[in-house]
Structure formats: C-alpha cells, structure tokens
PyMOL CGO cylinders between C-alpha atoms (Angstrom):
from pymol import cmd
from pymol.cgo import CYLINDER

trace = [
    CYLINDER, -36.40, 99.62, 45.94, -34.26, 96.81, 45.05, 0.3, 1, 1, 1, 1, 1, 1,
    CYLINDER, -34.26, 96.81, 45.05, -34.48, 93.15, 46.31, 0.3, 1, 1, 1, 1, 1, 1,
    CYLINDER, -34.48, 93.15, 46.31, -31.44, 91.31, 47.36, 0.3, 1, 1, 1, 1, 1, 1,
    CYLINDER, -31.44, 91.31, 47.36, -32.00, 87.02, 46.56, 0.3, 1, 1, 1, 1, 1, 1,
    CYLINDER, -32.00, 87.02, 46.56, -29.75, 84.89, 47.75, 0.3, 1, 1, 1, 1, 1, 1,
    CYLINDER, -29.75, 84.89, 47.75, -30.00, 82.33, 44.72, 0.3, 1, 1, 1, 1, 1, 1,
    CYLINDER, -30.00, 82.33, 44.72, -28.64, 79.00, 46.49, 0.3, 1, 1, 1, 1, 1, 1,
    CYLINDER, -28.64, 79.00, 46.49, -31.80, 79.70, 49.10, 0.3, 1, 1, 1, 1, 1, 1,
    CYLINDER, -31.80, 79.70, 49.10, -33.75, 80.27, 45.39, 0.3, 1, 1, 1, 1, 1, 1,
    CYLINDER, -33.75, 80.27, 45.39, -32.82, 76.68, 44.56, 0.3, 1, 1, 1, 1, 1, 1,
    CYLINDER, -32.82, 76.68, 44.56, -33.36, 75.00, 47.32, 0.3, 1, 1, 1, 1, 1, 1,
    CYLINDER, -33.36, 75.00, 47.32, -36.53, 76.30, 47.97, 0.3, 1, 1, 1, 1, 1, 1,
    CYLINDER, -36.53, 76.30, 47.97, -37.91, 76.13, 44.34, 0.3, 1, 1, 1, 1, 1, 1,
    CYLINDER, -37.91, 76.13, 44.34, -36.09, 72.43, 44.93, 0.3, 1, 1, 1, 1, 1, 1,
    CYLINDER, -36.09, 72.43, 44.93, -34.17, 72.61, 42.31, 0.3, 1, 1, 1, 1, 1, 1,
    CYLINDER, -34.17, 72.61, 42.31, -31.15, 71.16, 43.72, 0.3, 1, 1, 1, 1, 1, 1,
    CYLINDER, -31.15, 71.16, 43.72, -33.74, 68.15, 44.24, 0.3, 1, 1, 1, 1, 1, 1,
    CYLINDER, -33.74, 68.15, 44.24, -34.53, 67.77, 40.07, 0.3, 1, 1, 1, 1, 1, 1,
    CYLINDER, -34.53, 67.77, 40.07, -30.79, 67.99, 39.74, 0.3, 1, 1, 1, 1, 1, 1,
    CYLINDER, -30.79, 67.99, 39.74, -30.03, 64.78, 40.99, 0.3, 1, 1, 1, 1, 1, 1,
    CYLINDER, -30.03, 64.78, 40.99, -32.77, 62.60, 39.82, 0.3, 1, 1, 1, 1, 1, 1,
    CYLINDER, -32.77, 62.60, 39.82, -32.73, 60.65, 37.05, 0.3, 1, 1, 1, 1, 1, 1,
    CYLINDER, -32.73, 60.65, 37.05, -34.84, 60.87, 33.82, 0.3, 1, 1, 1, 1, 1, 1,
    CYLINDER, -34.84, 60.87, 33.82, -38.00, 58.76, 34.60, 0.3, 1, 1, 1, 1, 1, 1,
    CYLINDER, -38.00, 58.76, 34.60, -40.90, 56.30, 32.46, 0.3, 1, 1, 1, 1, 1, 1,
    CYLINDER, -40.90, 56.30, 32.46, -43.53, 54.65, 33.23, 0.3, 1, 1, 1, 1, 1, 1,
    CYLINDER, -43.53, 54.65, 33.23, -44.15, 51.14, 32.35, 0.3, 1, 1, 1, 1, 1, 1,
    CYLINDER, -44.15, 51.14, 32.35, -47.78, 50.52, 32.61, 0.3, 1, 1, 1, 1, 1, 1,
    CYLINDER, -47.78, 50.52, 32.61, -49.53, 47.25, 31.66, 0.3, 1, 1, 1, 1, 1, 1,
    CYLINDER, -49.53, 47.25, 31.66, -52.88, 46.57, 31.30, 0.3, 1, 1, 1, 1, 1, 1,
    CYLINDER, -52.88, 46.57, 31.30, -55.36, 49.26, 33.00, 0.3, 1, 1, 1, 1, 1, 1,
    CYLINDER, -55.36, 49.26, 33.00, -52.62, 50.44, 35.08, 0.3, 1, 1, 1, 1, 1, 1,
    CYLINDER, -52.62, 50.44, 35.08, -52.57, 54.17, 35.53, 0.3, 1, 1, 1, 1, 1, 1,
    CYLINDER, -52.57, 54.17, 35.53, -49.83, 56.95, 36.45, 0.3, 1, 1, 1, 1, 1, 1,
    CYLINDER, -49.83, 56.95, 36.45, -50.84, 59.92, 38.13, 0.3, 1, 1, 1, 1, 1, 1,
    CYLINDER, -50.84, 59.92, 38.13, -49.51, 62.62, 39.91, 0.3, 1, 1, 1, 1, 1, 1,
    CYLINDER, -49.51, 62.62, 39.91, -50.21, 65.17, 42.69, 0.3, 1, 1, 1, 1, 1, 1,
    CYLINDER, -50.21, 65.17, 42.69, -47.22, 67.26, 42.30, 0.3, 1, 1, 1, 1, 1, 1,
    CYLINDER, -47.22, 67.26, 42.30, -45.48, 65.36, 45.19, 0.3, 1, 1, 1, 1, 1, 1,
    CYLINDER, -45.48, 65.36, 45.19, -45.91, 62.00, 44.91, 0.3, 1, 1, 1, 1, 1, 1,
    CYLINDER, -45.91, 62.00, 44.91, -46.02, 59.26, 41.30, 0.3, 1, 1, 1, 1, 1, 1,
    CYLINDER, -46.02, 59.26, 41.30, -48.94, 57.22, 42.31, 0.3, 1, 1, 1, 1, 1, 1,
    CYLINDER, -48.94, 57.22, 42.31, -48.18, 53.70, 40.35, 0.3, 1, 1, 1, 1, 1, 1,
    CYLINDER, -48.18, 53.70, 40.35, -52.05, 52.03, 40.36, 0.3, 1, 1, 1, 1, 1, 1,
    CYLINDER, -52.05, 52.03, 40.36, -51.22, 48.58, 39.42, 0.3, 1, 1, 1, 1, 1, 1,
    CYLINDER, -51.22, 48.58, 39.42, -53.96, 46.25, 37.70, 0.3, 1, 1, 1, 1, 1, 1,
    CYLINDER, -53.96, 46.25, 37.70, -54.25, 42.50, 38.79, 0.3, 1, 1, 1, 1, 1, 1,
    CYLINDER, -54.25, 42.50, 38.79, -52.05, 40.55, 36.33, 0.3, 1, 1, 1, 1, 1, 1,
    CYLINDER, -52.05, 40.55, 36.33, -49.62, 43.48, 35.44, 0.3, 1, 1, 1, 1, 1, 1,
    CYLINDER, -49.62, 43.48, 35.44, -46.37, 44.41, 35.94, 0.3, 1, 1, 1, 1, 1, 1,
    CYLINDER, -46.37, 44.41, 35.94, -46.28, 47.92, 36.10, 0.3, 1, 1, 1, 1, 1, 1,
    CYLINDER, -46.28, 47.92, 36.10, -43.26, 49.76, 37.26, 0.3, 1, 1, 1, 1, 1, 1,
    CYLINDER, -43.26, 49.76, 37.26, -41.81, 53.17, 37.27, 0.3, 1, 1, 1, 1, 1, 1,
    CYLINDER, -41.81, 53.17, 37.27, -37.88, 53.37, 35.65, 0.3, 1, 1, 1, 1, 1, 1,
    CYLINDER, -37.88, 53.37, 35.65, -35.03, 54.96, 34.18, 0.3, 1, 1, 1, 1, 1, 1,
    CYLINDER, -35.03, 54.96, 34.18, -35.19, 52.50, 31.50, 0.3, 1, 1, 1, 1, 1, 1,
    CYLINDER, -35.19, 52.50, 31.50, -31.24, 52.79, 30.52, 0.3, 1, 1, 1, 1, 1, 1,
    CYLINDER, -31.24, 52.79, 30.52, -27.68, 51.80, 31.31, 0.3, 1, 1, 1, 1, 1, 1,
    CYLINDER, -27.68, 51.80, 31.31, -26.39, 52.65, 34.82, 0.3, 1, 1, 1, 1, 1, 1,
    CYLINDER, -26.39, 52.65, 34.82, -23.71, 55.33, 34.99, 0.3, 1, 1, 1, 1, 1, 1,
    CYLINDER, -23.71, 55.33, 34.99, -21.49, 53.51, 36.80, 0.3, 1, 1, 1, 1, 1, 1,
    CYLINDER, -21.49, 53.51, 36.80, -20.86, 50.55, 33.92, 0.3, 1, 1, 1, 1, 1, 1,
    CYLINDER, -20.86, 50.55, 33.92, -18.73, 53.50, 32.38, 0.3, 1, 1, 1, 1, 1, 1,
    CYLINDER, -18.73, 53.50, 32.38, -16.70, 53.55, 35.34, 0.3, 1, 1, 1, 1, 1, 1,
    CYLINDER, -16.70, 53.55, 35.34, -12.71, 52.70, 34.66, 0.3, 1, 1, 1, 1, 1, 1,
    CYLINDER, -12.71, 52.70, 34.66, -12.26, 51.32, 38.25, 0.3, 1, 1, 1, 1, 1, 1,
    CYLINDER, -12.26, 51.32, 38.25, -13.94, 47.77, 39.33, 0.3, 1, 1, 1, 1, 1, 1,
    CYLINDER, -13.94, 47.77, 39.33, -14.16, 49.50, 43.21, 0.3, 1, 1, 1, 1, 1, 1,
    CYLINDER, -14.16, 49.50, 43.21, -17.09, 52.35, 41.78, 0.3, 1, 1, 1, 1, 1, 1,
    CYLINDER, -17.09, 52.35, 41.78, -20.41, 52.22, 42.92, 0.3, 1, 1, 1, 1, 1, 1,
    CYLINDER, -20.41, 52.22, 42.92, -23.64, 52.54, 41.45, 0.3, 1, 1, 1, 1, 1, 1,
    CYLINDER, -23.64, 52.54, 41.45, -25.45, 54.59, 44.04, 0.3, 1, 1, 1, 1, 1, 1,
    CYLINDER, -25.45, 54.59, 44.04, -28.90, 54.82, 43.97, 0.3, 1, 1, 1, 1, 1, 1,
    CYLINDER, -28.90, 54.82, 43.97, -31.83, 56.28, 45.75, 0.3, 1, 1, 1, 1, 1, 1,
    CYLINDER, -31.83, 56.28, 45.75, -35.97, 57.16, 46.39, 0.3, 1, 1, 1, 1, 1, 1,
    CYLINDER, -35.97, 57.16, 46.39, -38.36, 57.54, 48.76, 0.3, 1, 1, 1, 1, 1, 1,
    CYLINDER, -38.36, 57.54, 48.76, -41.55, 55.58, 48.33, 0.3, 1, 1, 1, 1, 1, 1,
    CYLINDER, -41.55, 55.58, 48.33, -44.37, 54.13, 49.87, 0.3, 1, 1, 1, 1, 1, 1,
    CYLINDER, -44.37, 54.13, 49.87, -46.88, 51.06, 49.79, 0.3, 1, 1, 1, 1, 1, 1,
    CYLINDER, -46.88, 51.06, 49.79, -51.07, 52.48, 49.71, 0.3, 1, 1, 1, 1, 1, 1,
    CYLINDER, -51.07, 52.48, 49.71, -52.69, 49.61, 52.31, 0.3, 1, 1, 1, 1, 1, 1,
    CYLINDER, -52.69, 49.61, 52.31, -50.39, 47.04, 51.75, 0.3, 1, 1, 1, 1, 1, 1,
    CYLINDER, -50.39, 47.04, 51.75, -47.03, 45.99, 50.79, 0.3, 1, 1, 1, 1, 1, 1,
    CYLINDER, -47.03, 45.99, 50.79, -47.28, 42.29, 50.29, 0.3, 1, 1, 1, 1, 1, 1,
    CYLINDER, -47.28, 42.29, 50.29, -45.90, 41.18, 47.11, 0.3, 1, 1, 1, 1, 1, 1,
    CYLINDER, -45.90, 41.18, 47.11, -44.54, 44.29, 45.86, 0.3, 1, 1, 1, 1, 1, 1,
    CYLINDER, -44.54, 44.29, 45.86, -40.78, 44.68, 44.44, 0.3, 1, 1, 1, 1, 1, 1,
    CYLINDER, -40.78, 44.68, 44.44, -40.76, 48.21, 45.62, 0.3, 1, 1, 1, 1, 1, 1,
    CYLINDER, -40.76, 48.21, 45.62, -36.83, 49.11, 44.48, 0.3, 1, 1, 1, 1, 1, 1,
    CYLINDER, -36.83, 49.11, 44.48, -34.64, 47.05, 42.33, 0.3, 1, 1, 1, 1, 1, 1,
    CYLINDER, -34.64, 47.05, 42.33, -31.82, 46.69, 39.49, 0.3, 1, 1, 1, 1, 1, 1,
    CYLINDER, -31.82, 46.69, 39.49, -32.55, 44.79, 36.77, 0.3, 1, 1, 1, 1, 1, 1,
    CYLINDER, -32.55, 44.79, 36.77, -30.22, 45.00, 33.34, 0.3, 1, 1, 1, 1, 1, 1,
    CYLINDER, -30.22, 45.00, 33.34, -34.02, 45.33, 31.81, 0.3, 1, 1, 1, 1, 1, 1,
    CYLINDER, -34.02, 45.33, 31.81, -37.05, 45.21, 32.68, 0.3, 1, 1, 1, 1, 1, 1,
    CYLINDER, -37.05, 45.21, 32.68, -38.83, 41.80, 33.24, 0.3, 1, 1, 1, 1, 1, 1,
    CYLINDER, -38.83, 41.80, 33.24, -34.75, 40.01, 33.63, 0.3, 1, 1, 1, 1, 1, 1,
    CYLINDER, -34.75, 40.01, 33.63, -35.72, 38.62, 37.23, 0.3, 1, 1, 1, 1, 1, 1,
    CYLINDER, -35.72, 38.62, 37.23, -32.77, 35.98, 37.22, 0.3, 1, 1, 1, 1, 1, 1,
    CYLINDER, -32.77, 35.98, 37.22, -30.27, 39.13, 37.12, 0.3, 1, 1, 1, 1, 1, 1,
    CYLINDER, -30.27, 39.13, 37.12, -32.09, 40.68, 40.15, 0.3, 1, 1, 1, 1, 1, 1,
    CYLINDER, -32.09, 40.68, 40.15, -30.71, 43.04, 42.96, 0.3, 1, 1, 1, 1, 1, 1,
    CYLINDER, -30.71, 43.04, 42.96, -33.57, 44.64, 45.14, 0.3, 1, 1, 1, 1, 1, 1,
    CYLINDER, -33.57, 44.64, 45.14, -36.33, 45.14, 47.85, 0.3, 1, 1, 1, 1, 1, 1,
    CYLINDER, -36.33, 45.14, 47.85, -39.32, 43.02, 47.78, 0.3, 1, 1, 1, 1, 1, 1,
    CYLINDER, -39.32, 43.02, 47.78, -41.72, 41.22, 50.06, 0.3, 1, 1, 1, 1, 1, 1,
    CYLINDER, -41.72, 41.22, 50.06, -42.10, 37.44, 48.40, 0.3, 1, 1, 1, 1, 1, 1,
    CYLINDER, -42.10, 37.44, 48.40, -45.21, 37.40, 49.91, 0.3, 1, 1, 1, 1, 1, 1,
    CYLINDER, -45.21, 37.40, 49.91, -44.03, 36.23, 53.23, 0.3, 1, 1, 1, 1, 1, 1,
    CYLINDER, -44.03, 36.23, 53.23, -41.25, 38.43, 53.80, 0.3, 1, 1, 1, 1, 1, 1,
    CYLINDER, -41.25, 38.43, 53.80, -40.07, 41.69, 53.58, 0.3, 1, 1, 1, 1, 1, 1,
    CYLINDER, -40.07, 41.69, 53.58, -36.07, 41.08, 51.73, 0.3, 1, 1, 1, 1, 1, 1,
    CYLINDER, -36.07, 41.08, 51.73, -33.36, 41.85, 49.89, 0.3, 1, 1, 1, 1, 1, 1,
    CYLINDER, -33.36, 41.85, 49.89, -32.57, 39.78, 47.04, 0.3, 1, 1, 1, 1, 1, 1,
    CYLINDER, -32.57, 39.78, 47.04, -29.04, 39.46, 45.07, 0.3, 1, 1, 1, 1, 1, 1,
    CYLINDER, -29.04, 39.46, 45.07, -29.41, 37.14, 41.74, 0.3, 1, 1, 1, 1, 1, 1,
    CYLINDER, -29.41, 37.14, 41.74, -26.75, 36.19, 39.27, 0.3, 1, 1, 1, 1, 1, 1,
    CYLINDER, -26.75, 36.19, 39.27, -28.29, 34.04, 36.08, 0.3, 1, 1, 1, 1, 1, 1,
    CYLINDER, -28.29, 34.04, 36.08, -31.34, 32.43, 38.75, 0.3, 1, 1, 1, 1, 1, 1,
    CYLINDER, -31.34, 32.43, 38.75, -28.67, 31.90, 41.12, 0.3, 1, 1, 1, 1, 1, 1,
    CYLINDER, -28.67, 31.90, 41.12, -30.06, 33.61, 44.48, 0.3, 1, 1, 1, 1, 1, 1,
    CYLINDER, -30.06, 33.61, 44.48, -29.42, 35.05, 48.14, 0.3, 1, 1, 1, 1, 1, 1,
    CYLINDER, -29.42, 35.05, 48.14, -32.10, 36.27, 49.84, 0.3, 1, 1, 1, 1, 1, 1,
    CYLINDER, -32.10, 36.27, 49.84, -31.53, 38.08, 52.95, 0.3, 1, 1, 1, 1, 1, 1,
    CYLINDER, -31.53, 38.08, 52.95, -35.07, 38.79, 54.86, 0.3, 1, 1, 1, 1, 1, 1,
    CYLINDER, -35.07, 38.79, 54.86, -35.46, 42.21, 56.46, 0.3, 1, 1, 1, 1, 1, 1,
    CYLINDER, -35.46, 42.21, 56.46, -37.44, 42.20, 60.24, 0.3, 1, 1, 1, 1, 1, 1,
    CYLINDER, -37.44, 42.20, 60.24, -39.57, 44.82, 61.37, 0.3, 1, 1, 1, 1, 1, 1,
    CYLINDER, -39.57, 44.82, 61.37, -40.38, 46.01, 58.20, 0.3, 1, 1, 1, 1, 1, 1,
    CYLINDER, -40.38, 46.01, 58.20, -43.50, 48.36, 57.48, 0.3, 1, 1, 1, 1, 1, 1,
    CYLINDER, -43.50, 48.36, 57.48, -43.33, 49.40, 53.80, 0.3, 1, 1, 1, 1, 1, 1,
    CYLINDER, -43.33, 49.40, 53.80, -47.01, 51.15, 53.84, 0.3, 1, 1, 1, 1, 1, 1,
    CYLINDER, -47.01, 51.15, 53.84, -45.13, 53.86, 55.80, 0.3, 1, 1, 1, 1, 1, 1,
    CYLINDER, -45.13, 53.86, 55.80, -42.70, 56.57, 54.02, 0.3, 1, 1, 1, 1, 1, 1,
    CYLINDER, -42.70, 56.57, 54.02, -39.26, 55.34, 53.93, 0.3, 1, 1, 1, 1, 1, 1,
    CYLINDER, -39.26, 55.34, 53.93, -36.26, 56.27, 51.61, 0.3, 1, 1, 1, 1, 1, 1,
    CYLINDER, -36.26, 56.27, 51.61, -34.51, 52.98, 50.20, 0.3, 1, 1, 1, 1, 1, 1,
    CYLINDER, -34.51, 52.98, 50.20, -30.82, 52.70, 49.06, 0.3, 1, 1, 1, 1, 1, 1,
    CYLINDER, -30.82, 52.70, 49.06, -28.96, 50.56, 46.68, 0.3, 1, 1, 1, 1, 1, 1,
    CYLINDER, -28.96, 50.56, 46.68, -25.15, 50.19, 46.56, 0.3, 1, 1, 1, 1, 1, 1,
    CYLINDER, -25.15, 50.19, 46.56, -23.65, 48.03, 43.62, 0.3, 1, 1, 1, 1, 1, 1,
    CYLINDER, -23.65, 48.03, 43.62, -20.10, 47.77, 43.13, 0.3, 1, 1, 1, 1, 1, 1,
    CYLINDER, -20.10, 47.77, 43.13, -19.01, 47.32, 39.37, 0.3, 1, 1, 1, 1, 1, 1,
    CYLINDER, -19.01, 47.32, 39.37, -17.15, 44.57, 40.14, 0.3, 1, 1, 1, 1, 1, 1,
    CYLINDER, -17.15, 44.57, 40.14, -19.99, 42.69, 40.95, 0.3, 1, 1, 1, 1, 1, 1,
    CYLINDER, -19.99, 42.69, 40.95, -18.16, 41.94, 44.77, 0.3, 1, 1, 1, 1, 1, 1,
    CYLINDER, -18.16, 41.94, 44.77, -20.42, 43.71, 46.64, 0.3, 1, 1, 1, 1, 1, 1,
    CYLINDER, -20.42, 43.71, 46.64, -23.82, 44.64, 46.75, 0.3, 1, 1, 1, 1, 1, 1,
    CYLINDER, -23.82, 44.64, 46.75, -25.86, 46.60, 49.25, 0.3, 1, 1, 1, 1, 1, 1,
    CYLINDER, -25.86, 46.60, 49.25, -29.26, 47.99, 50.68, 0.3, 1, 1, 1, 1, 1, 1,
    CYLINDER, -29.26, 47.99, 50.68, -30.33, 50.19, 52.73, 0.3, 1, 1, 1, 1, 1, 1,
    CYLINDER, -30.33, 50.19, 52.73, -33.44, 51.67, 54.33, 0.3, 1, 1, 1, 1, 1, 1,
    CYLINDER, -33.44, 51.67, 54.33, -33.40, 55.19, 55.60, 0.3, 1, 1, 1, 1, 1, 1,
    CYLINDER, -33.40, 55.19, 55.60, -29.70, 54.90, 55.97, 0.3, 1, 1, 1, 1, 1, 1,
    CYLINDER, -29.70, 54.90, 55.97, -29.19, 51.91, 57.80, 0.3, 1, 1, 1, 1, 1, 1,
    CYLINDER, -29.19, 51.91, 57.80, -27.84, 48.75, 56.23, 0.3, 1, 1, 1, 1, 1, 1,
    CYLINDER, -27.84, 48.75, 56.23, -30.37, 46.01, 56.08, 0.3, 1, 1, 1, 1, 1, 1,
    CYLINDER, -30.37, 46.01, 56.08, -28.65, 43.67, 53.33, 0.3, 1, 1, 1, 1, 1, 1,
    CYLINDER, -28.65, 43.67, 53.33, -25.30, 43.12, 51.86, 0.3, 1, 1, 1, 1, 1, 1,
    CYLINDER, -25.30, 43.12, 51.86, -23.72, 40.27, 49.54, 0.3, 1, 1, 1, 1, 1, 1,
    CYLINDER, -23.72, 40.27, 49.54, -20.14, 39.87, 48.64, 0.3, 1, 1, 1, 1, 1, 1,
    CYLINDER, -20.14, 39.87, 48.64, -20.61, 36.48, 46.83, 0.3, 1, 1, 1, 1, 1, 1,
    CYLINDER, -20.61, 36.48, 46.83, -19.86, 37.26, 43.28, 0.3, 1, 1, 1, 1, 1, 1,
    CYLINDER, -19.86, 37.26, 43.28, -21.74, 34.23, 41.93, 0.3, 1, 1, 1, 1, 1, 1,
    CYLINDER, -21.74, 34.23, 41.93, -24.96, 36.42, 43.51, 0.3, 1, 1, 1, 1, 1, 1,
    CYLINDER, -24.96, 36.42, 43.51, -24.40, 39.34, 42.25, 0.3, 1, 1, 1, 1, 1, 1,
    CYLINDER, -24.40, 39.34, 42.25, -25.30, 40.29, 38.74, 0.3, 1, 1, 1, 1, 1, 1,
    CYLINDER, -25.30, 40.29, 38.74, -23.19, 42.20, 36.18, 0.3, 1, 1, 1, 1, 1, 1,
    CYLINDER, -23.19, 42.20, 36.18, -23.75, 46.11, 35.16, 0.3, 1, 1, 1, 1, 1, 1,
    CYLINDER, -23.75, 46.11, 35.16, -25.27, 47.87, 33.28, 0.3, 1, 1, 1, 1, 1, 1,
    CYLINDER, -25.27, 47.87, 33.28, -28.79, 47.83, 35.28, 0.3, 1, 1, 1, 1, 1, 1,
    CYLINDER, -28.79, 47.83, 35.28, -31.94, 50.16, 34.55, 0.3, 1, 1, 1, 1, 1, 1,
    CYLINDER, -31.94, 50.16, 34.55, -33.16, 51.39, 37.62, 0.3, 1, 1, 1, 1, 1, 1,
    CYLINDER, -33.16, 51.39, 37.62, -36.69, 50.25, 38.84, 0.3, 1, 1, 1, 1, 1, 1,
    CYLINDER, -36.69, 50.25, 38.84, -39.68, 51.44, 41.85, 0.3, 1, 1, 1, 1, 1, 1,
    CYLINDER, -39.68, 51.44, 41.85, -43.14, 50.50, 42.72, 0.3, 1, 1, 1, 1, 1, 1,
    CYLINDER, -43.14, 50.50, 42.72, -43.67, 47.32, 41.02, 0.3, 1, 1, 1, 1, 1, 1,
    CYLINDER, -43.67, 47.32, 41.02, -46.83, 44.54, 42.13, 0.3, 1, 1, 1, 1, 1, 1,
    CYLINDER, -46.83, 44.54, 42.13, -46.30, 41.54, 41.68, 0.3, 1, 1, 1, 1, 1, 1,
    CYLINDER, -46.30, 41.54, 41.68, -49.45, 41.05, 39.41, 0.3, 1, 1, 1, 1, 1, 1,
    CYLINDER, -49.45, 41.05, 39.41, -52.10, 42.27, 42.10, 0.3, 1, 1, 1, 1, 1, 1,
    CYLINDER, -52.10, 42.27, 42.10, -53.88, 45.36, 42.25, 0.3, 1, 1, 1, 1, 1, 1,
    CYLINDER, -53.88, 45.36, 42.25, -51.74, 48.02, 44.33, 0.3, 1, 1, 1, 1, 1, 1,
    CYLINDER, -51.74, 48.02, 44.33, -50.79, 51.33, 44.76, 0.3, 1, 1, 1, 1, 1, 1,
    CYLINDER, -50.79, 51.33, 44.76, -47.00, 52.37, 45.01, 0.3, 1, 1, 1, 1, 1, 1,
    CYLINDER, -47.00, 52.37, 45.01, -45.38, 56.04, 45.62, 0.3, 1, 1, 1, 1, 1, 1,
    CYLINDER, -45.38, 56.04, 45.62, -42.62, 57.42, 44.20, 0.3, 1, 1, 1, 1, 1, 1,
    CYLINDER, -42.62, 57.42, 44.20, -42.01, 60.91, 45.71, 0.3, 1, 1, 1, 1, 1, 1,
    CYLINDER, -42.01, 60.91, 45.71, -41.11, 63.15, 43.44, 0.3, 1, 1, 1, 1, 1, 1,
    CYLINDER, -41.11, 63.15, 43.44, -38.70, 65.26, 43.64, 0.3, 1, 1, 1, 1, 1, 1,
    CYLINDER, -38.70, 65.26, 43.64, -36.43, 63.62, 44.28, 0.3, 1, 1, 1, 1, 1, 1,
    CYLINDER, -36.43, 63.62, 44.28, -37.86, 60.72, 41.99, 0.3, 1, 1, 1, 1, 1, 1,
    CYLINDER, -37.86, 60.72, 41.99, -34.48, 58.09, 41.70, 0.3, 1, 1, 1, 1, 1, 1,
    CYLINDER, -34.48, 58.09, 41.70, -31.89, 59.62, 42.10, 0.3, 1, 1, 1, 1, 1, 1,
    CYLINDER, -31.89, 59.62, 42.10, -27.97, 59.29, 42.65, 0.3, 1, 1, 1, 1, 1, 1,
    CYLINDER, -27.97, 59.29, 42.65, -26.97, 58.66, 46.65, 0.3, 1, 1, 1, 1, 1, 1,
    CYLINDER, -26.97, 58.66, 46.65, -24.10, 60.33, 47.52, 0.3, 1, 1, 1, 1, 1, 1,
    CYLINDER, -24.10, 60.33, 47.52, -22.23, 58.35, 50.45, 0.3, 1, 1, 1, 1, 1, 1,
]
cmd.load_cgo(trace, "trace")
C-alpha cells in the first residue's frame, strides 16, 4: 500500500515554509535575564537594570541593495506579559545599544510610538489605541535611501517619516522584546521569529 504526500502541504504543515523566512536569531541577555522557550513562543524575562533583547545581530540585507528605492522589510509577532510600559518591543538599530540611530516601536513610558532618529535627531509619532500585552504582528519598512521609513501593526500603517535628517543610514541589526531596564516579559513567536515581510 503506497502513500501519496503532497510535499508543499508537508511544508507547510511541518512549517517549514515559516523557518524559511526568518532570520538567524541571538539573544542578548544582561544581568539575570533569562531566554526560554516553549516551542512557540521566545519568552525574553528581563531583569531590572538590563537591557536584554532578542536580535539578528548583523548587517541588513538590504544595505547590499544597488538601488536607493529598496526596502528593508521586516517582520514578527510578539507580545508584552502584564504590561507594555517602557518596552522597545521592535526596532533597527546599526548595533545594539546605538539609540541616537533609532527606527522602532516603543512606549516612552507615556506613550505607545514610533520613533525615527538620525545622530539624536528625533520624530516621534505616538500610536492611539494601542494594547501591546495582546498578540500583534509589527512591521518595519526602511528605504535605503534613508527617504522613507515606515511601521506597521498587523498591516495597517501607524507611522511613517520621509524627513531624511530623521531617518538613520543602513546597515541596521534587527531587534524585539527589549525593557527598558525594568523587569518584564516579552514574546517573540517563533516560527516565524523576524523575518523578511514581503509587501
């Protein structure tokens, strides 16, 4: 008796079409800060007075690009455990720690916002309604040209700068799930982990 397996349905539902688009992860963990995992989510436990984050921890794709009008497109799904205050929960940085190049999502501690940064030079674009303790996938568009920059949250556009003096230079690591030196708990769900949005 033979069995007949379609292998595209094999894929998908072993999701590997899901590791195939995410990028190589590490975490950076300070302090006490822990990484665990229960085969669908990263759980990022944060210590008070760290800066733990989970990353790609190299040069963006996109910084090879020949054309100034390609993207960086990036992607995850993540979550805040009991509270997202002070939390930089998705982000660019050209390396770790480099907050005055900054593109991301983050609540300051008052808001919930988007923030574009070119050498401490800053828009901030606050983001309503926001309730990051809840599942939501987050999106970041970055044009190498450094003329436009974009996020998103589960597909609709929430921020977007086209002010060049704003908008930092590739190549960026890619960052999730990082307090802001309190004790917290941030998801990464995994697959997909970060990954490349295509869009």
């Amino acid at each position: 008796m033979s069995i007949n397996i379609d292998k595209e349905d094999m894929r998908k539902a072993l999701g590997f079409d899901l590791f195939n688009r995410s990028l190589p992860l590490m975490g950076l963990l300070g302090g006490s800060s822990t990484l665990t995992y229960d085969g669908e989510w990263l759980s990022l436990n944060n210590a008070v007075g760290e800066f733990s984050a989970i990353g790609t921890g190299y040069g963006s794709p996109a910084y090879q690009a020949t054309r100034d009008i390609y993207s960086l497109l990036v992607a995850a799904r993540l979550i805040c455990v009991s509270s997202d205050n002070n939390v930089y929960i998705f982000f660019l940085e050209p390396r770790k720690a480099n907050y005055d190049n900054f593109q991301g999502f983050r609540h300051d501690g008052v808001n919930h916002c988007f923030e574009f940064r070119k050498a401490g030079a800053e828009e901030q674009d606050n983001i309503a309604d926001q309730d990051w303790t809840s599942e939501h996938e987050f999106k970041i568009k970055h044009q190498k040209s450094g003329n436009l920059c974009q996020g998103y949250i589960d597909g609709a556009l929430k921020a977007e700068s086209t002010d060049n003096t704003k908008i930092s230079d590739q190549p960026f690591c890619i960052y999730a799930c990082e307090p802001n030196g309190v004790s917290r708990t941030c998801k990464l769900k995994f697959p997909d982990g970060i990954y490349f949005w295509a869009g």
